[in-house]
C-alpha positions, 0 to 999 in steps of 0.5 A, spaced: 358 274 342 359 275 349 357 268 352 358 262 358 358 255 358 356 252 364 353 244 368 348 244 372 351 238 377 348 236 384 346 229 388 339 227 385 333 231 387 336 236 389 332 240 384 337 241 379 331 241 373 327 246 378 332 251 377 332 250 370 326 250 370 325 257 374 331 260 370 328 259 363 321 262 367 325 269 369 330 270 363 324 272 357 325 266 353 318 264 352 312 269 351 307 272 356 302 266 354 306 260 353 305 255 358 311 251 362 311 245 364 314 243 371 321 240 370 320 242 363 327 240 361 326 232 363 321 231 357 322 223 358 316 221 361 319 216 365 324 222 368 317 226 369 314 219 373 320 217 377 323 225 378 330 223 376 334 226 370 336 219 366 338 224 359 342 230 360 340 237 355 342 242 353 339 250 353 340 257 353 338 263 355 340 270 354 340 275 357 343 282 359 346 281 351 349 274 353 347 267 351 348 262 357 349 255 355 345 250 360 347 243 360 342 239 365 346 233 368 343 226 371 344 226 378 344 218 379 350 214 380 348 210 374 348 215 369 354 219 372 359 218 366 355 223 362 357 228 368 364 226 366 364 228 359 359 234 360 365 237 364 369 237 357 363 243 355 363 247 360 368 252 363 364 254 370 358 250 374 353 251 378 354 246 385 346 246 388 346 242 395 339 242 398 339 247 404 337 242 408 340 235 406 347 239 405 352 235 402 351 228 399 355 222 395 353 225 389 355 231 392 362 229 392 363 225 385 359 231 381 365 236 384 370 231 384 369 232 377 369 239 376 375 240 380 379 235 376 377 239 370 378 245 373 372 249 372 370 254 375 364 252 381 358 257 383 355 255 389 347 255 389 344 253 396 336 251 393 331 250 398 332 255 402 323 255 405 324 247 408 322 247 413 328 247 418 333 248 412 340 251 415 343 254 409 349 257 413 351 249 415 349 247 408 355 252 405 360 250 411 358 242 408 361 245 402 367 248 404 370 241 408 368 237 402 372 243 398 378 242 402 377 234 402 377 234 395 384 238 395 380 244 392 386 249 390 386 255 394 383 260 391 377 256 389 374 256 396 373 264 395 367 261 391 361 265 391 354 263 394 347 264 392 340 262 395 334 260 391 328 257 391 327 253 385 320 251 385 318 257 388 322 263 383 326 266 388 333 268 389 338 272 393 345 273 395 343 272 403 342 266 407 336 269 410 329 266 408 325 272 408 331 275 404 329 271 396 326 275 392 322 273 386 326 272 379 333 268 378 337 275 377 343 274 383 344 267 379 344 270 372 349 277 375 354 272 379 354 267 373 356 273 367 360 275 373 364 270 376 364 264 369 369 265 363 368 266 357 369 259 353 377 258 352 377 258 344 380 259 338 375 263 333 381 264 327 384 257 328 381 252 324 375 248 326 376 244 331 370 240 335 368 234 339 363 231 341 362 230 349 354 227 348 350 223 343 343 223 340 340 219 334 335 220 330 332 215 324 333 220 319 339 223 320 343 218 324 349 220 331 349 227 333 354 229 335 353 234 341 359 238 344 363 245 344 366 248 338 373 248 341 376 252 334 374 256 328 367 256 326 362 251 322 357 252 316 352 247 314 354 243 308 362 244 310 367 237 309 369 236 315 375 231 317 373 225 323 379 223 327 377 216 331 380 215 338 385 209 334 387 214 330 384 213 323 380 218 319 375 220 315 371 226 311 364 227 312 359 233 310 355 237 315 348 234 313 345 238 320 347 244 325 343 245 330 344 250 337 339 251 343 334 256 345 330 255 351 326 248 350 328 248 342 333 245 338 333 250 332 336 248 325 342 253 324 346 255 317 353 256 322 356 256 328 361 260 332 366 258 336 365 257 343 358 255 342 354 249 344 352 245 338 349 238 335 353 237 328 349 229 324 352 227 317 358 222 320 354 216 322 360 213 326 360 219 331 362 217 337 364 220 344 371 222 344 372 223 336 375 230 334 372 233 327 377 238 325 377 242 318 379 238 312 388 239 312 388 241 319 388 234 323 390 236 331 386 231 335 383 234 341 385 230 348 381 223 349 375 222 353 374 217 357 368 212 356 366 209 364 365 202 362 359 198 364 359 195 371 353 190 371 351 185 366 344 182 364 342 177 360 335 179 355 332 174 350 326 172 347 320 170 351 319 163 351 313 163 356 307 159 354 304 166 354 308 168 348 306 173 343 300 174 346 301 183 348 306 185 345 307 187 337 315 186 338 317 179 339 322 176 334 330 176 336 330 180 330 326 186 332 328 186 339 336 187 336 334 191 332 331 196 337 338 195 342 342 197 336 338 204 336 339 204 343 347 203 343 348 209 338 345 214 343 347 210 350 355 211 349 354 207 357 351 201 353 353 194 350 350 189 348 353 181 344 348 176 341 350 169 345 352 164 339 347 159 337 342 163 342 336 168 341 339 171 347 343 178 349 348 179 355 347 188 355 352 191 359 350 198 363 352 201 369 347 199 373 340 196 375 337 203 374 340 204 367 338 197 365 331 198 368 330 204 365 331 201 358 327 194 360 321 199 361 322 203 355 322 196 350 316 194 354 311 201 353 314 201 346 311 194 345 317 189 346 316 182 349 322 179 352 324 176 358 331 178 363 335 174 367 337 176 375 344 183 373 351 179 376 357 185 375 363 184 371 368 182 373 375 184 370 382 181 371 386 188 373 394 185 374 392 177 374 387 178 379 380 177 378 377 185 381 369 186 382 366 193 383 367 196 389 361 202 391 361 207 396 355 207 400 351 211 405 346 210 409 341 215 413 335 211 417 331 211 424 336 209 430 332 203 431 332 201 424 340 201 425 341 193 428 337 190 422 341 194 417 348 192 420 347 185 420 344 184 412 350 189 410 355 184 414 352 178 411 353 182 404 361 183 404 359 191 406 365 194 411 363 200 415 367 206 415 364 211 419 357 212 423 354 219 425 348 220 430 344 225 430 336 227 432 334 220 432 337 219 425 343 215 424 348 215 418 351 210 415 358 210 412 360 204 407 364 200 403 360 195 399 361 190 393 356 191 387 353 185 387 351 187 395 347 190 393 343 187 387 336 185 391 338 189 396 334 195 396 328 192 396 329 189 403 332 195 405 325 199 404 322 193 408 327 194 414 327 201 414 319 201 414 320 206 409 323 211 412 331 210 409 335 213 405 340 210 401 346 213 396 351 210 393 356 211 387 361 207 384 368 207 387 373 202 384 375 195 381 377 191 387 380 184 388 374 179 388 371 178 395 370 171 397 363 169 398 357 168 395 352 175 396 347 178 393 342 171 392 335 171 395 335 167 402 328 165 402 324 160 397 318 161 393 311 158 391 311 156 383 306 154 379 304 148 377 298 148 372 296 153 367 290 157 367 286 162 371 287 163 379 281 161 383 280 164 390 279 157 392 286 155 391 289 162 393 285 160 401 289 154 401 296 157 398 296 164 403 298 160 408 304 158 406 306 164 404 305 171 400 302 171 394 304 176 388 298 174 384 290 175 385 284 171 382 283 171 375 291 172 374 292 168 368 297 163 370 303 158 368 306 151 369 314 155 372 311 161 374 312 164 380 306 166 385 308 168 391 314 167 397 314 161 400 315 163 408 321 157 408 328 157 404 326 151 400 321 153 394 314 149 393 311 147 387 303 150 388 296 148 384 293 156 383 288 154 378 283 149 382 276 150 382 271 148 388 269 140 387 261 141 386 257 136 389 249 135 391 251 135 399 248 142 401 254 146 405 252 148 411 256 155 410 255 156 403 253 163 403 261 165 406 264 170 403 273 168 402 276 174 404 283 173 401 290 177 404 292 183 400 297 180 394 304 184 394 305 188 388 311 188 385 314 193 380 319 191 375 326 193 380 322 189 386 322 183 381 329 184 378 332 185 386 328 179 388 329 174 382 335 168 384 340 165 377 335 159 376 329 165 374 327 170 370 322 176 369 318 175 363 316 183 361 310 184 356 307 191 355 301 190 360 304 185 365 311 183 369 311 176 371 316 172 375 318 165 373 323 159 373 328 158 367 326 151 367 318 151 366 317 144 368 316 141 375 319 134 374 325 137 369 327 143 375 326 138 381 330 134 377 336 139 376 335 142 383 337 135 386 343 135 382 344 142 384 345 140 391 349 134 390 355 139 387 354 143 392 354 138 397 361 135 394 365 141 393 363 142 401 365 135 402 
C-alpha cells in the first residue's frame, strides 16, 4: 500500500495537536455526525488542562488512497527523549514555527533531531491570522536555523505551507487572505515531497520498538515501524535485548491506527506503524526479528534522567485522612506501573526506609507524575528536586541548560541580577519593540524555584524557554535554595481569623481560616530570612468586659495560592510537600518546634565552622 510515515515536531504551543486536530477534520476519517473534540490527540486530561502534549500518539489518515501515519510528539524539554526515539519511525517531518513567535529553543532541538537522522523536513508556517504575524520572516528564521544546524544543501530547498490550524485552513501562499479551507496543500506536499518507508517486505521480520504503552491485561507494548517482512498475530518471534541476549515470545496482540483509534489487527505489513503486546520485558531499543534470523537493528538511546526527587509515605498527623492509597506498598506498586510505560523514569526503594528517590528529566516530568498519583487517590509526601550529578573522566559534572528569555525592557535589570546569583552566563541579548531577548547558559539547579520568582518579577508578562544542553563540571556555589524564611505552625487545629490578624503582619499567609493546621506546617512566608515559629489556631479570649468595638468586622488580606509547581519551587531541603488528593500543604521534615530549633542551631554552627 502506498504510504508515509511522518512526526509532527515544533517548540511547544506552537499548535502541533491543532494541526492534527484539523488534519484528521478535512482527511474523512470521522462521520458527518461525529463529534471532535478540540486537541482531540491529547486525551490525558492534564495535557487538556495544561495545553501541552506530555505523551506522544500515533494516527493515520488516508487519503488519495495513501495511508499517512501521524506521530504527535511532546514539544517540552522534559519529554524531548520521545522526540528522539520517534525520529527512528518516521521518514519525513512537519516543522511548524508559529507565524508570529518564528524560531524557538525547542525549535532548534526538535530539527536538530531530524537533520541527525536525516529525515526529510516540510515546513509548516501555523498561525498565519495572528495579528502582526509575519510568515515571510518566520521562514527565513527558518532558513538561518537550517544552516546553524549545517543542514546538507540540498535540504534548505525545503518546502513551505501556511495553515491556520485552529481555524481549518491552509495555503502554499504566505498571503493571509490566500488560506483556503481544508489541509489539502499539507496532504498534496506530504504524498509529494516525503518518501515511502525504507523496508524490506521480502525479508524476514524485523521491528523495533521507539515508544512504550502498558496495559494491566496485556503487559508493555511495544510501538514502532516494521523495518522488515510483515507480523501476524499468534506468530513466535524472536527478542534481541540491547546486552545481546535473546528470548522467544508469541504475538498475543497487534494493533495499527486509525483516526483517534487503535484497532486490533490479524497482521501487518512492512513499513507500517504498529503496537506489538506479548513480550512482558519489551523495552525501548530491543529488536524482535523472525525466529533463526536474528540481525539487531542500530540501539536506541534512552536520555537518561536529570533530576531526582525523593517520595515517601506520609508521615503528617493528618495521614490517611483523604486518600485511599497510602501504604509503601501500594504507592510501589503504582511506580513500578508507571516505569514500564515511562522509558525516562526510574526509581529505588532507599534501604531500611519507606522512602523512594524517582528520577526524571525534569520538574514538569516529575509534577506530572505527582499530580497523576494524587487525582488517582494516592498519599505521599515530596522532597525539594537536586539534579544529578555524574562523574564523566574523574570529574563530578552537573547538567548545564540552555535558557532564553524574552521579558518587558524594564524587567530586564531585576532578571539579570537573580540569573547572576544562580550561576547563569549570559550569551546574547537582543532588543526590540520594548521587548528584550535573553540568551543563556545556566546549570539546572539554577533554576529549580526559579520559575516561580520569575513569574513574580516579570509581572507575569515573561517567557521563558529552556532545553537540556550538556553535563558540565560542577559549578561552584550554592543556588537554587530559597533566600527568605517562612512562618511555621506550632499547634494543630483550625486556623482562626483572630490568630491569622495578628500573624499577616509578619508576612504572607498561604492558608485561610478554617484551614486544618499542624504542629511543622508551613503557613506563610516570613518577610525576614530567618523562619518563625507561629500559633495559627488561637481563639479570642472571652471575657465579661464589654468591648468597645465588638460589632467590627476583621478583614484578612488575600492568602496567596500555591499550586503544586509553586510549592515544589518554593520548598528548602530541610522541607517537604505533603500531597493528598484534595490538598497540598508545605511542611518541615522535622514536625517538632524544640526538635528543629534544635538541628537548626547545629546547622548553623557547621556551617560557621567550615566558614572559619
Amino acid at each position: 500500500m502506498n504510504m508515509r510515515n511522518i512526526a509532527i515536531i515544533a517548540h511547544v504551543d506552537h499548535g502541533k495537536t491543532t494541526l492534527v486536530n484539523a488534519l484528521l477534520s478535512c482527511s474523512g476519517s470521522f462521520r458527518d455526525n461525529e463529534a471532535i473534540l478540540d486537541r482531540a490527540m491529547d486525551s490525558n486530561p492534564q495535557e487538556r488542562e495544561r495545553g501541552i502534549t506530555i505523551l506522544a500518539k500515533t494516527t493515520s489518515i488516508v487519503y488519495k488512497d495513501a495511508k499517512i501515519n501521524i506521530v504527535d510528539t511532546p514539544g517540552h524539554a522534559d519529554f524531548g527523549g520521545e522526540v528522539e526515539r520517534i525520529m527512528h519511525m518516521v521518514d519525513g517531518c512537519l516543522l511548524l514555527v508559529d507565524a508570529f513567535e518564528g524560531t524557538m529553543p525547542q525549535t532548534r532541538f526538535v530539527l536538530k533531531n531530524a537533520l541527525e537522522n536525516h529525515i526529510k523536513p516540510i515546513v509548516v508556517i501555523n498561525k498565519v491570522d495572528r495579528p502582526n504575524a509575519d510568515p515571510e520572516k518566520a521562514v527565513d528564521e527558518v532558513l538561518d536555523l537550517f544552516i546553524q544546524l549545517g543542514a546538507p544543501e540540498e535540504m534548505l530547498d525545503f518546502p513551505v505551507v501556511y495553515t491556520s490550524a485552529l481555524n481549518g485552513t491552509s495555503s502554499l501562499s504566505p498571503d493571509p487572505g490566500a488560506q483556503t479551507p481544508g489541509m489539502d496543500p499539507v496532504f498534496d506536499t506530504i504524498l509529494e515531497h516525503i518518501p515511502e518507508p525504507i523496508c524490506e517486505p521480502k525479508s524476514p521480520f524485523r521491528f523495533q520498538p521507539a515508544l512504550l504503552d502498558y496495559n494491566g491485561f496485556v503487559g508493555r507494548i511495544g510501538i514502532g515501524t516494521i523495518r522488515a517482512g510483515s507480523v501476524h498475530g499468534g506468530d513466535t518471534l524472536t527478542a534481541i535485548r540491547r546486552d545481546g541476549s535473546t528470548k522467544d515470545f508469541k504475538v498475543m496482540k497487534l494493533y495499527t491506527f486509525l483516526g483517534l483509534r487503535r484497532v486490533e489487527v490479524d497482521h501487518v505489513d512492512s513499513g507500517d506503524i504498529c503496537a506489538i503486546a506479548g513480550y512482558e520485558e519489551c523495552n525501548v531499543g530491543d529488536t524482535f526479528c523472525a525466529q533463526g534470523h536474528n540481525e539487531p537493528l542500530p540501539p536506541l538511546r534512552v536520555d537518561e534522567p536529570t533530576l531526582q526527587m525523593e517520595f515517601g509515605t506520609n508521615s503528617s498527623p493528618l495521614r490517611g485522612q483523604d486518600g485511599k492509597f497510602v501504604t509503601a506498598r501500594l504507592i510501589e506498586d503504582r511506580l513500578y506501573q508507571e516505569a514500564q510505560r515511562d522509558v525516562s523514569l526510574r526509581y529505588s526503594r532507599i534501604p531500611n526506609t519507606e522512602s523512594w528517590t524517582v528520577s526524571g528529566r525534569g520538574e514538569l516530568h516529575l509534577g506530572v507524575l505527582i499530580e497523576t498519583l494524587r487525582r488517582e487517590g494516592y498519599e505521599l509526601e515530596v522532597a525539594k528536586p537536586h539534579v544529578i550529578v555524574k562523574e564523566i573522566d574523574g570529574v563530578k559534572c552537573e547538567p548545564y541548560e540552555d535558557l532564553q528569555i524574552d521579558v518587558p525592557s524594564e524587567f530586564v535589570g531585576d532578571i539579570m541580577e537573580t540569573l547572576g546569583s544562580r550561576g547563569a552566563n549570559m550569551l546574547d541579548m537582543v532588543e526590540g519593540n520594548g521587548q528584550t531577548r535573553l540568551t543563556y547558559v545556566i546549570p539546572s539547579r539554577g533554576l529549580l524555584g526559579f520559575v516561580n520568582n520569575f513569574l513574580t518579577l516579570t509581572k507575569g508578562y515573561g517567557i521563558i524557554n529552556h532545553t537540556f544542553k550538556e553535563y558540565r563540571p560542577l559549578y561552584g556555589h550554592s543556588v537554587g535554595e530559597r533566600p527568605i524564611g517562612v512562618l511555621v505552625s506550632t499547634d494543630k487545629g483550625p486556623a482562626t481569623p483572630y490568630s491569622i490578624e495578628k500573624i499577616e503582619d509578619h508576612g504572607t499567609m498561604f492558608i485561610s481560616p478554617g484551614a486544618i493546621c499542624y504542629e511543622g506546617m508551613i503557613v506563610g512566608e516570613h518577610r525576614y530570612p530567618t523562619d518563625l515559629a507561629v500559633n495559627v489556631t488561637a481563639v479570642k479570649p472571652q471575657t465579661n468586659v464589654r468591648s468597645s468595638n465588638k460589632d467590627q468586622t476583621v478583614v484578612l488580606k488575600t492568602p496567596r495560592k500555591m499550586t503544586l509547581e509553586a510549592c515544589l519551587d518554593y520548598i528548602n531541603s530541610d522541607e517537604l510537600v505533603e500531597v493528598t488528593p484534595t490538598a497540598f500543604r508545605m511542611r518541615k521534615k522535622i514536625l517538632s518546634t524544640p526538635e528543629r530549633k534544635k538541628w537548626e542551631a547545629k546547622q548553623k554552627a557547621i556551617h560557621e565552622a567550615e566558614e572559619a
